[in-house]
PyMOL Python script that loads the backbone (N, CA, C, O; Angstrom):
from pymol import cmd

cmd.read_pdbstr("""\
ATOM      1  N   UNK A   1      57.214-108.149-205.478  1.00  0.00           N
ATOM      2  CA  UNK A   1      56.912-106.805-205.920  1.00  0.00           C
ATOM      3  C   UNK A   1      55.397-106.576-205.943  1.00  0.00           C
ATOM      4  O   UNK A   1      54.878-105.707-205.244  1.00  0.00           O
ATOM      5  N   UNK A   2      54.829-107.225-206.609  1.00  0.00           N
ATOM      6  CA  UNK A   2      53.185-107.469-206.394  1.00  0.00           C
ATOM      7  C   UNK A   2      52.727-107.596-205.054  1.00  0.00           C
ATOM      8  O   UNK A   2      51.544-107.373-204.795  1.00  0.00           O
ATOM      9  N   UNK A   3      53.282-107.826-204.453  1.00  0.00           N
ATOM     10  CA  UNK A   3      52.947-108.321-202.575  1.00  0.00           C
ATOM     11  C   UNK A   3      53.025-106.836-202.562  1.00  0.00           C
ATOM     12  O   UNK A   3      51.979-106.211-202.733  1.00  0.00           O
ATOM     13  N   UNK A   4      54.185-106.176-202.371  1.00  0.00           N
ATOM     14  CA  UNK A   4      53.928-104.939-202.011  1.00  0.00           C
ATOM     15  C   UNK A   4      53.203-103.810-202.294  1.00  0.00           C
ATOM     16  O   UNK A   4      52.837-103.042-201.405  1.00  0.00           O
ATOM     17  N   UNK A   5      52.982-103.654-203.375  1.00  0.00           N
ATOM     18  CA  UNK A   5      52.261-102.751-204.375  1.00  0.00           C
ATOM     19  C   UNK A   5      50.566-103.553-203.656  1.00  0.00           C
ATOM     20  O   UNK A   5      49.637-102.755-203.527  1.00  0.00           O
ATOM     21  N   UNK A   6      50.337-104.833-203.308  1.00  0.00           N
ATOM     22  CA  UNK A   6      49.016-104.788-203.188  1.00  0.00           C
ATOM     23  C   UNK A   6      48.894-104.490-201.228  1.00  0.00           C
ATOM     24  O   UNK A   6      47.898-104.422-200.508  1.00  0.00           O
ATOM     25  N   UNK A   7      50.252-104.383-200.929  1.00  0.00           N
ATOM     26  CA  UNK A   7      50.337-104.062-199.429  1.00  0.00           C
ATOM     27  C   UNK A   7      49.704-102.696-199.136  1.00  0.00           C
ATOM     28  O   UNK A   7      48.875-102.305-198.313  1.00  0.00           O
ATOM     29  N   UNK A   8      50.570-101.982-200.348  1.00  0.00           N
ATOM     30  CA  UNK A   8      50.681-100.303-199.867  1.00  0.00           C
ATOM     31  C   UNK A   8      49.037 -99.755-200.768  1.00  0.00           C
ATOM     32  O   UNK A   8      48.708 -98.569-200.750  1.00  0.00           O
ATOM     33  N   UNK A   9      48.414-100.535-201.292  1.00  0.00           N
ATOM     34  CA  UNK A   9      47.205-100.145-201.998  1.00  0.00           C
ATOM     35  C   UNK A   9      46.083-100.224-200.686  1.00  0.00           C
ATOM     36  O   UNK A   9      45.124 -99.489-200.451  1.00  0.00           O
ATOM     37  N   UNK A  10      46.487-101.152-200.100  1.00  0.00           N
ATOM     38  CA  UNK A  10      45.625-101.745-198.824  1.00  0.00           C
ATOM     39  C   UNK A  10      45.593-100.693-198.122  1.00  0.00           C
ATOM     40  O   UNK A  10      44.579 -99.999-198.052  1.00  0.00           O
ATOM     41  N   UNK A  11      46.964-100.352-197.351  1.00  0.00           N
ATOM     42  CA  UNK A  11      47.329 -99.375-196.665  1.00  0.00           C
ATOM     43  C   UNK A  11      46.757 -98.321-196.709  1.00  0.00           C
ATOM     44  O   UNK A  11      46.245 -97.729-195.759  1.00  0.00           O
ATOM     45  N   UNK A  12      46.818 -97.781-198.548  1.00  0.00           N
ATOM     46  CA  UNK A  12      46.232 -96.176-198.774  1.00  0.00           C
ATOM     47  C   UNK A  12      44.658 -96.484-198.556  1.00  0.00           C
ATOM     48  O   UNK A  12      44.000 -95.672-197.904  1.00  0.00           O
ATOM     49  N   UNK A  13      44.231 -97.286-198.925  1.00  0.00           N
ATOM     50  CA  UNK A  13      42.611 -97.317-198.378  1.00  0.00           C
ATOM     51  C   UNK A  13      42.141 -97.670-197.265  1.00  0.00           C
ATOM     52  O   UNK A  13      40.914 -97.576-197.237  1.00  0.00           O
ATOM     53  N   UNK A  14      42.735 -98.142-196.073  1.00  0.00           N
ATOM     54  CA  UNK A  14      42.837 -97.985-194.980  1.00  0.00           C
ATOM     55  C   UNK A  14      42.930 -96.117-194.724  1.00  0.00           C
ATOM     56  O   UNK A  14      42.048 -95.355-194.326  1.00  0.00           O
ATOM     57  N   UNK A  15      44.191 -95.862-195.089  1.00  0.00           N
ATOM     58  CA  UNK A  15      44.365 -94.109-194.708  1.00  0.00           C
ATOM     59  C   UNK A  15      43.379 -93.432-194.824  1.00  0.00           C
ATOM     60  O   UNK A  15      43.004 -92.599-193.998  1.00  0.00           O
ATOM     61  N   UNK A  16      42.522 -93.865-196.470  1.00  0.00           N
ATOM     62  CA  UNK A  16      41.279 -93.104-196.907  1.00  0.00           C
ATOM     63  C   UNK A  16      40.277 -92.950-196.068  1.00  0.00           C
ATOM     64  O   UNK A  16      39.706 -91.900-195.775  1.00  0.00           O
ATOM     65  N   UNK A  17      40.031 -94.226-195.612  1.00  0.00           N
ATOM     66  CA  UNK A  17      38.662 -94.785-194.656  1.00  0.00           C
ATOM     67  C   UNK A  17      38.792 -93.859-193.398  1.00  0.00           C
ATOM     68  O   UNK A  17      37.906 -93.094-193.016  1.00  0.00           O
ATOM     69  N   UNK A  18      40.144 -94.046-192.742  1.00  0.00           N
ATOM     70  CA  UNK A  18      40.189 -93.334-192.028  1.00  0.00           C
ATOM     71  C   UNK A  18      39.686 -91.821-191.870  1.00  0.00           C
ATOM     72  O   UNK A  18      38.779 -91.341-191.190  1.00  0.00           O
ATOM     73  N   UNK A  19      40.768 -91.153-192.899  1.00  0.00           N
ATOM     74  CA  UNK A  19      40.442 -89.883-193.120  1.00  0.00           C
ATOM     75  C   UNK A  19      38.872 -88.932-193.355  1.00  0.00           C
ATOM     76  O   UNK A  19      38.402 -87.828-193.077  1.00  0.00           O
ATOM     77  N   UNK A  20      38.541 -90.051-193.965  1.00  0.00           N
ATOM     78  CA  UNK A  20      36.365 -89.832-194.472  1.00  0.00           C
ATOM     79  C   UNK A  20      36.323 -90.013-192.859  1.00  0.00           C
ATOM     80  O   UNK A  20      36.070 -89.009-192.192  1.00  0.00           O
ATOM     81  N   UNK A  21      36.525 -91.066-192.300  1.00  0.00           N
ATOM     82  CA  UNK A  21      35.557 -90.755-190.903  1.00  0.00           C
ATOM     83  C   UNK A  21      36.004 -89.658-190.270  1.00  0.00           C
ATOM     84  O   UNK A  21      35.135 -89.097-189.604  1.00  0.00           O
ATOM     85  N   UNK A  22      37.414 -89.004-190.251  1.00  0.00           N
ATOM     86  CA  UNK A  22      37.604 -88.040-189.594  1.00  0.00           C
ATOM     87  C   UNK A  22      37.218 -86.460-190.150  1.00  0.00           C
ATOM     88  O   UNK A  22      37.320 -85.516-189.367  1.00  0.00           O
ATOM     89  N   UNK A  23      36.934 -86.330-191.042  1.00  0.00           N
ATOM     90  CA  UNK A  23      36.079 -85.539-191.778  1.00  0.00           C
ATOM     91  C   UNK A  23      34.211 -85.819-190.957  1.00  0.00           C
ATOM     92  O   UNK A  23      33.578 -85.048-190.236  1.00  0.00           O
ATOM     93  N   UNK A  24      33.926 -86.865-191.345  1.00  0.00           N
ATOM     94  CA  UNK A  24      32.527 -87.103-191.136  1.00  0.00           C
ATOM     95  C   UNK A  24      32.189 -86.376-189.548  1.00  0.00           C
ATOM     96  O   UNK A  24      31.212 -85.662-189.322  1.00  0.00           O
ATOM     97  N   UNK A  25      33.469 -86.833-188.339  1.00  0.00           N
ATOM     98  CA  UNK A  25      33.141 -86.800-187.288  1.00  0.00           C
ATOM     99  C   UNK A  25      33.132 -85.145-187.338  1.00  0.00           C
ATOM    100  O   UNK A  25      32.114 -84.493-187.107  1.00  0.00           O
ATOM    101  N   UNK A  26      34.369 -84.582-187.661  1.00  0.00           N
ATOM    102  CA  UNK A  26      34.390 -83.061-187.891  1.00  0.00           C
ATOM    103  C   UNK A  26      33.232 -82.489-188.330  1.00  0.00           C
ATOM    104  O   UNK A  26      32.740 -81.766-187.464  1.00  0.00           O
ATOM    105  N   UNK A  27      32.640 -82.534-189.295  1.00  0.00           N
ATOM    106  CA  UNK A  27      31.320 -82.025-190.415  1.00  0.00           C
ATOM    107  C   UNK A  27      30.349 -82.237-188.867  1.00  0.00           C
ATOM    108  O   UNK A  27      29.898 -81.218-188.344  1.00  0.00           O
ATOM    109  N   UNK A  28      30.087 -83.608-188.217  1.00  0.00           N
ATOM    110  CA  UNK A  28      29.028 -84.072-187.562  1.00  0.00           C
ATOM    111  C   UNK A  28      29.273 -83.132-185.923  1.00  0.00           C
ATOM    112  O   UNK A  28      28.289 -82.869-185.231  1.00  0.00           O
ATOM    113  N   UNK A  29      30.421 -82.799-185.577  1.00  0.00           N
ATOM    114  CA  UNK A  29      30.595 -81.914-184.492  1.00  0.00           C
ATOM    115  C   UNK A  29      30.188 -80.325-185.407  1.00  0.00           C
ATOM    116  O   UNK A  29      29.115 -79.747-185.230  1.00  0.00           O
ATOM    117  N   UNK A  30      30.794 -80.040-185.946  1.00  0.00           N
ATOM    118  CA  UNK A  30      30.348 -78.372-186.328  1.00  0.00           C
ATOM    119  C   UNK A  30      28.967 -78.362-187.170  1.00  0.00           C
ATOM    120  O   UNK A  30      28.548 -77.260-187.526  1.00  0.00           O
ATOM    121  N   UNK A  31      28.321 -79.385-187.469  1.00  0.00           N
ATOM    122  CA  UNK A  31      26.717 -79.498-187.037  1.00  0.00           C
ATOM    123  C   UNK A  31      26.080 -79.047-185.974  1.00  0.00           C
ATOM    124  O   UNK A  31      25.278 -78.115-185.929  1.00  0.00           O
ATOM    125  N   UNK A  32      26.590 -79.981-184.796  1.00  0.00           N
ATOM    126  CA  UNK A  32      26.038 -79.628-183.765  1.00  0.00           C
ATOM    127  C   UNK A  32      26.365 -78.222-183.048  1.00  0.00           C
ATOM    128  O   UNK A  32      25.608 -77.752-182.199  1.00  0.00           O
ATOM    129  N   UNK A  33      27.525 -77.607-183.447  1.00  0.00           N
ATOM    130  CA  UNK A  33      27.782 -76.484-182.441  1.00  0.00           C
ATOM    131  C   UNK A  33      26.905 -75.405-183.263  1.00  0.00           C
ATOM    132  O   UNK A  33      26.263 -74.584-182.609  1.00  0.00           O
ATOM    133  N   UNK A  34      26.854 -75.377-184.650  1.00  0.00           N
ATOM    134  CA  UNK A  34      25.706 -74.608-185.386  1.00  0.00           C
ATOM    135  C   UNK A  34      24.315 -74.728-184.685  1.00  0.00           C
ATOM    136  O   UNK A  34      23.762 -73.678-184.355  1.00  0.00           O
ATOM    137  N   UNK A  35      23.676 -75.981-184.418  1.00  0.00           N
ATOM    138  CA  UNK A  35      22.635 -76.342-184.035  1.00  0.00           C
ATOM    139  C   UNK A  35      22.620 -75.194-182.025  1.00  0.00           C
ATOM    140  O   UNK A  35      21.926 -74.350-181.459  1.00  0.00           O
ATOM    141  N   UNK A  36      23.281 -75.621-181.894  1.00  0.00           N
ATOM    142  CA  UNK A  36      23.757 -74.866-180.693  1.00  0.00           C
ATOM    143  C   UNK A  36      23.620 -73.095-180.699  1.00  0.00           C
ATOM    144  O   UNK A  36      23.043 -72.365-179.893  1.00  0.00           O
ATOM    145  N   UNK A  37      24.140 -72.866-181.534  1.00  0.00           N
ATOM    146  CA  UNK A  37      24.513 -71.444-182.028  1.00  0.00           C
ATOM    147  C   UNK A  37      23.179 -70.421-182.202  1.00  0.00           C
ATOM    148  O   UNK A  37      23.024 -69.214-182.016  1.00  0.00           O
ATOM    149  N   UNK A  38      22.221 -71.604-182.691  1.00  0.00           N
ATOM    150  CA  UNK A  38      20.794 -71.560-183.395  1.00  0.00           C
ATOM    151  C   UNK A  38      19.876 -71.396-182.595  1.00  0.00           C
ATOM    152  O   UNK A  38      18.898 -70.659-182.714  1.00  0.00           O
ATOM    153  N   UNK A  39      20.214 -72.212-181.579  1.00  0.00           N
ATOM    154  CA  UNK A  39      19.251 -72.145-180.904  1.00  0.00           C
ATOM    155  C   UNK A  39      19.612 -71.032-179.717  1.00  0.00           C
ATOM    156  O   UNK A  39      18.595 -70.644-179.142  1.00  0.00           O
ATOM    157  N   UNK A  40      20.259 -70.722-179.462  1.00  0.00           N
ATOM    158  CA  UNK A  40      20.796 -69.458-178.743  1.00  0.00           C
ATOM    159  C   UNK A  40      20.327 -68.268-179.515  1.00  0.00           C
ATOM    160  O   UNK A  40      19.672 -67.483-178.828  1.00  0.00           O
ATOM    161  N   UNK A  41      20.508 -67.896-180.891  1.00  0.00           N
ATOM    162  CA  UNK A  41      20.239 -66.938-181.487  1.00  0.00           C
ATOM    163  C   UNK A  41      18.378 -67.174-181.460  1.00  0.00           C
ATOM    164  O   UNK A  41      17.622 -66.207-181.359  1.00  0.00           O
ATOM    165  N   UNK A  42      18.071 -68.061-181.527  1.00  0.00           N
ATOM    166  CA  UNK A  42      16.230 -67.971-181.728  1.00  0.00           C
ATOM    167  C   UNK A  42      16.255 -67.476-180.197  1.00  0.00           C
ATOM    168  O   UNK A  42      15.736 -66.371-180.042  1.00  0.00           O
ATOM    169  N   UNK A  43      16.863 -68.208-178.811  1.00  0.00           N
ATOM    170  CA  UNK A  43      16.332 -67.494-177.902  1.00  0.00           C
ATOM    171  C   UNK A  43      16.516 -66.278-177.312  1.00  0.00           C
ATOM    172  O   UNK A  43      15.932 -65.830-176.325  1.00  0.00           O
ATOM    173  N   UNK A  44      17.572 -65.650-178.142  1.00  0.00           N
ATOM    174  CA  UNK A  44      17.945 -63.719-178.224  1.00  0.00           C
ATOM    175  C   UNK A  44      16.745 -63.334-178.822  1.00  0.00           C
ATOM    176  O   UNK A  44      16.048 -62.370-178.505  1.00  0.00           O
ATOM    177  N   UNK A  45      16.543 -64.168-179.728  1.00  0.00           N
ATOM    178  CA  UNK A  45      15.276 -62.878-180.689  1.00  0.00           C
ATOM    179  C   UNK A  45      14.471 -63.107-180.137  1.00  0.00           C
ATOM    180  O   UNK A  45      13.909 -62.075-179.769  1.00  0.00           O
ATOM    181  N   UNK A  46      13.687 -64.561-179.582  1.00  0.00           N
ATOM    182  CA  UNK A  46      12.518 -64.060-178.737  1.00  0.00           C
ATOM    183  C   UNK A  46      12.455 -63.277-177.777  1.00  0.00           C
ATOM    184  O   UNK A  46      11.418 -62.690-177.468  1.00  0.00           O
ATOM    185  N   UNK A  47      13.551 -63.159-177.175  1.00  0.00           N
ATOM    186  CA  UNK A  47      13.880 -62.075-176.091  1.00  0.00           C
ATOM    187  C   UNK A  47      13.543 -60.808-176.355  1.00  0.00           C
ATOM    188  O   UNK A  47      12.683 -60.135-175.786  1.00  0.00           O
ATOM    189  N   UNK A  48      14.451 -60.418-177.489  1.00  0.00           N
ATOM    190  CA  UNK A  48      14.115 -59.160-177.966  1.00  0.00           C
ATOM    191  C   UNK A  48      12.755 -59.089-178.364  1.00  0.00           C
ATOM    192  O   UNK A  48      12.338 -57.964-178.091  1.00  0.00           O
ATOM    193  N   UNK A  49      11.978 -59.714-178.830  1.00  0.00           N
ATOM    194  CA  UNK A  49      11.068 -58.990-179.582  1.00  0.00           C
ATOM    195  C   UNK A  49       9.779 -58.947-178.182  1.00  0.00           C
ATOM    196  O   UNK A  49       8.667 -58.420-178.176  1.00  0.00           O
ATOM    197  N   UNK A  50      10.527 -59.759-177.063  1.00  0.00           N
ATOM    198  CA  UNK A  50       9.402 -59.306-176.181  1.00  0.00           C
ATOM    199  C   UNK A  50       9.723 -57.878-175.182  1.00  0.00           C
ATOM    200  O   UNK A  50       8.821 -57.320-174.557  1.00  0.00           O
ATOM    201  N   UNK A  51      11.127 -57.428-175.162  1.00  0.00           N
ATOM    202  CA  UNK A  51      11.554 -56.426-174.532  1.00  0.00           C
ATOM    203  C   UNK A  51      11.264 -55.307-175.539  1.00  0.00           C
ATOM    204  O   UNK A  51      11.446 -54.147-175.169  1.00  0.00           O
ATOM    205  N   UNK A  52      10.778 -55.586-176.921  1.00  0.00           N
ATOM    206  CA  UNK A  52       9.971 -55.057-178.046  1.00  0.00           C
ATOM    207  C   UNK A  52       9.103 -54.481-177.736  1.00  0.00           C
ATOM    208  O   UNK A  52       9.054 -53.252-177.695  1.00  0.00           O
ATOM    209  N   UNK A  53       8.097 -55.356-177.407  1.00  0.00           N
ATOM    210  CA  UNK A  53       7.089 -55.135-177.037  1.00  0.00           C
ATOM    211  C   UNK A  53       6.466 -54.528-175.347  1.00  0.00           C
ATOM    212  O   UNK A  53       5.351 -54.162-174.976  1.00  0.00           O
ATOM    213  N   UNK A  54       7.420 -54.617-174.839  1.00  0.00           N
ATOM    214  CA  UNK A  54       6.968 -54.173-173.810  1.00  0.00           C
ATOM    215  C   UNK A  54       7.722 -52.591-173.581  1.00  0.00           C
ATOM    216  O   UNK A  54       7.162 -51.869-172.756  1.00  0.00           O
ATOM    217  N   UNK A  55       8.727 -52.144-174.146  1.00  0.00           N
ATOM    218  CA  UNK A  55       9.132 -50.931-174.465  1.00  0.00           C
ATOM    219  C   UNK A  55       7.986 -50.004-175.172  1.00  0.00           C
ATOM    220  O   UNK A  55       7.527 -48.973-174.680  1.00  0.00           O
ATOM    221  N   UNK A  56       7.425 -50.884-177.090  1.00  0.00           N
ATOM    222  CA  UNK A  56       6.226 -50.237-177.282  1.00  0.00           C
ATOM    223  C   UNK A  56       5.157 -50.257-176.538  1.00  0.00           C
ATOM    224  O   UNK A  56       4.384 -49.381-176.923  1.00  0.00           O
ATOM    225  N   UNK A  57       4.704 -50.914-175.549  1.00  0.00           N
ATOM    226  CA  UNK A  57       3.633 -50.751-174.786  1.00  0.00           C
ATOM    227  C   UNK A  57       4.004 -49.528-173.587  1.00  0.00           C
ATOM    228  O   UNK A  57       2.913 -49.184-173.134  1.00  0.00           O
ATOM    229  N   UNK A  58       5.019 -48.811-172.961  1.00  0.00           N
ATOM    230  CA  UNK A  58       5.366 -48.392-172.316  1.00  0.00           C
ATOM    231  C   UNK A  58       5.685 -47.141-173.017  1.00  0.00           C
ATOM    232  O   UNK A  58       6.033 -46.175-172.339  1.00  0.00           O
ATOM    233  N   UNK A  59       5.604 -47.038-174.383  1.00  0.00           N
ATOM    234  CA  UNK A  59       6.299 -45.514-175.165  1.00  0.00           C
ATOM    235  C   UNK A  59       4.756 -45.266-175.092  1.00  0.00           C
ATOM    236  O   UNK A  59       4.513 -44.098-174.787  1.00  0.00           O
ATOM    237  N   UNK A  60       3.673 -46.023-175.284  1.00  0.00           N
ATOM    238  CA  UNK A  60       2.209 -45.645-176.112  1.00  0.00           C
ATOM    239  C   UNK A  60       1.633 -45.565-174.397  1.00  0.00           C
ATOM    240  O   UNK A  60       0.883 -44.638-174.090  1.00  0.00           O
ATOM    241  N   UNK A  61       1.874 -46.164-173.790  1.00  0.00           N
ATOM    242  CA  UNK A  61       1.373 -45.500-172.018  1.00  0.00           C
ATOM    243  C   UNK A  61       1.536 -43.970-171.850  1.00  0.00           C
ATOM    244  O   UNK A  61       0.718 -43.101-171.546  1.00  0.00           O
ATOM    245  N   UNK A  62       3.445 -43.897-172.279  1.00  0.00           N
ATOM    246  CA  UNK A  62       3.714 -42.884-171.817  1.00  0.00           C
ATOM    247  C   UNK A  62       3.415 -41.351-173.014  1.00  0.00           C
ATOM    248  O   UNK A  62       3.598 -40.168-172.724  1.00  0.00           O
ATOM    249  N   UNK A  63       2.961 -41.870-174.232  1.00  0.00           N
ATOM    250  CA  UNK A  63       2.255 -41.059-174.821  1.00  0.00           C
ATOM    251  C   UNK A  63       1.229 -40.306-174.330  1.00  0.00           C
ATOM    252  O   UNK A  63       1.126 -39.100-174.105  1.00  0.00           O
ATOM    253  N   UNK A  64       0.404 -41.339-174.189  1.00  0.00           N
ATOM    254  CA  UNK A  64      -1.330 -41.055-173.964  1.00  0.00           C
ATOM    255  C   UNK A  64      -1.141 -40.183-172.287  1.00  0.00           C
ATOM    256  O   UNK A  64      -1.982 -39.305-172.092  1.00  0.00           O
ATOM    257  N   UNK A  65      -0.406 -40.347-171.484  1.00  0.00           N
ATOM    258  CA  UNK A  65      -0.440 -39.548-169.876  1.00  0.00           C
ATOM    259  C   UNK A  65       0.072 -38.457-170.754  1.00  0.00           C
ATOM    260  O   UNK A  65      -0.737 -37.529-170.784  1.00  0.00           O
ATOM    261  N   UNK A  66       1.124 -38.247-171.471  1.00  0.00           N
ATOM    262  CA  UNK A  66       1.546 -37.019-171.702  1.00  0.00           C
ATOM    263  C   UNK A  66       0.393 -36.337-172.427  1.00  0.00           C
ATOM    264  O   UNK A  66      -0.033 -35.339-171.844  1.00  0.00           O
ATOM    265  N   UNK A  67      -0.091 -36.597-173.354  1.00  0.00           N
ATOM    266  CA  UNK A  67      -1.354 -36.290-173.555  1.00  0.00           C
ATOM    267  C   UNK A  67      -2.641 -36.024-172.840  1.00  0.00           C
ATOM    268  O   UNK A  67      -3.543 -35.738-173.627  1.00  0.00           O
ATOM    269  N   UNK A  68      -3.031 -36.036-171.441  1.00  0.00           N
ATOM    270  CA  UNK A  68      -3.657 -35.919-170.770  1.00  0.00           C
ATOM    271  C   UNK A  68      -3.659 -35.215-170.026  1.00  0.00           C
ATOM    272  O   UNK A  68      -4.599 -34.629-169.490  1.00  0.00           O
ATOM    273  N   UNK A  69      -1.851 -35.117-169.762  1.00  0.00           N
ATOM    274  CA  UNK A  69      -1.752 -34.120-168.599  1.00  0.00           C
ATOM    275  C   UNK A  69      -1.812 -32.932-169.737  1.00  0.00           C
ATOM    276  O   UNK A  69      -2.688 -32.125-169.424  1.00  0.00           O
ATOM    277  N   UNK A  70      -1.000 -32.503-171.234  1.00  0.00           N
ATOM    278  CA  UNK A  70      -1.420 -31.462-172.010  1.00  0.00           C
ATOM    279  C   UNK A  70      -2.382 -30.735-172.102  1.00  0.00           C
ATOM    280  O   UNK A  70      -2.374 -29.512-172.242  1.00  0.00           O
ATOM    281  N   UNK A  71      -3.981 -31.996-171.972  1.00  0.00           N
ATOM    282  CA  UNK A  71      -5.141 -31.454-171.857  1.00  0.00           C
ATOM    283  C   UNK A  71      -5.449 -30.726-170.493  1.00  0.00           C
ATOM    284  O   UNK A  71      -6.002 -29.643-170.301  1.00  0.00           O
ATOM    285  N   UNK A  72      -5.041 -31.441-169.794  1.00  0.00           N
ATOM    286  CA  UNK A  72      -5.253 -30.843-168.318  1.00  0.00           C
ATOM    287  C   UNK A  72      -4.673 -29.274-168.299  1.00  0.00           C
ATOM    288  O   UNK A  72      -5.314 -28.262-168.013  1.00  0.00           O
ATOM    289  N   UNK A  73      -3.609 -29.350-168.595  1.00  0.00           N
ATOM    290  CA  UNK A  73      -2.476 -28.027-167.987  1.00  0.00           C
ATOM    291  C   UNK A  73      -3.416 -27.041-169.407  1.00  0.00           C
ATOM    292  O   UNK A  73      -3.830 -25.984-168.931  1.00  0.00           O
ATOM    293  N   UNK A  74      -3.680 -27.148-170.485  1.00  0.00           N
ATOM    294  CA  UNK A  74      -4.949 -26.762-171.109  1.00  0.00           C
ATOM    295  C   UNK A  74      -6.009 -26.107-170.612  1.00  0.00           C
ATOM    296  O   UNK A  74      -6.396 -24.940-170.681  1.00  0.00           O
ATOM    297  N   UNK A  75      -6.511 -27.349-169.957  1.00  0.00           N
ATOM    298  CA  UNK A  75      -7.692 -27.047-169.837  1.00  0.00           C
ATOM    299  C   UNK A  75      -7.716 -25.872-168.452  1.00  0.00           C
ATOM    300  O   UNK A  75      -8.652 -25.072-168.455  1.00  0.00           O
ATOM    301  N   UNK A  76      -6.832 -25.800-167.458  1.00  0.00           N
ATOM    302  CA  UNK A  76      -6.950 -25.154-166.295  1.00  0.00           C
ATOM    303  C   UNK A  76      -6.816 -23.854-166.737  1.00  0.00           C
ATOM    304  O   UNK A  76      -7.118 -22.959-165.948  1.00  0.00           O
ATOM    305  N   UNK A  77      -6.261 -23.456-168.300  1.00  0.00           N
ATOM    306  CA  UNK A  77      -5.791 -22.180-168.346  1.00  0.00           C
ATOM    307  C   UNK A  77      -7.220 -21.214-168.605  1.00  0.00           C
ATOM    308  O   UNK A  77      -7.129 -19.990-168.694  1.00  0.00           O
TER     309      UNK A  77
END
""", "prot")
cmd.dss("prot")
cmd.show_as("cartoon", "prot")
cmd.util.cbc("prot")
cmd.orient("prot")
């Protein structure tokens, strides 16, 4: 009776061990696909903030001509 009871104690901590590593490996994969995720999202935003910037450089171009030609069509009158 003792044989068994120290069989099936063995057993369940075997199961345990198991189970922690299969957790660990899980936790240690959806690490990495976060890490993944992350770094995709940093290289959207640098994206954006340079299609940012080159939109505001292109609104403030297209300001200042509109402004010029105003003066012009102005000034001819």
């Amino acid at each position: 009776m003792f044989q068994i009871l120290l069989i099936m104690l063995l057993l369940l901590i075997i199961m345990l061990f198991l189970f922690s590593l299969k957790i660990y490996f899980m936790l240690d994969g959806f690490s990495r696909k976060l890490m993944e995720i992350d770094a995709r999202l940093l290289k959207i935003e640098k994206e954006y903030f340079e299609l940012k910037a080159k939109v505001d450089h292109m609104d403030t171009s297209f300001k200042t001509t509109m402004q010029k030609l105003n003066s012009l069509f102005r000034s001819d009158r």
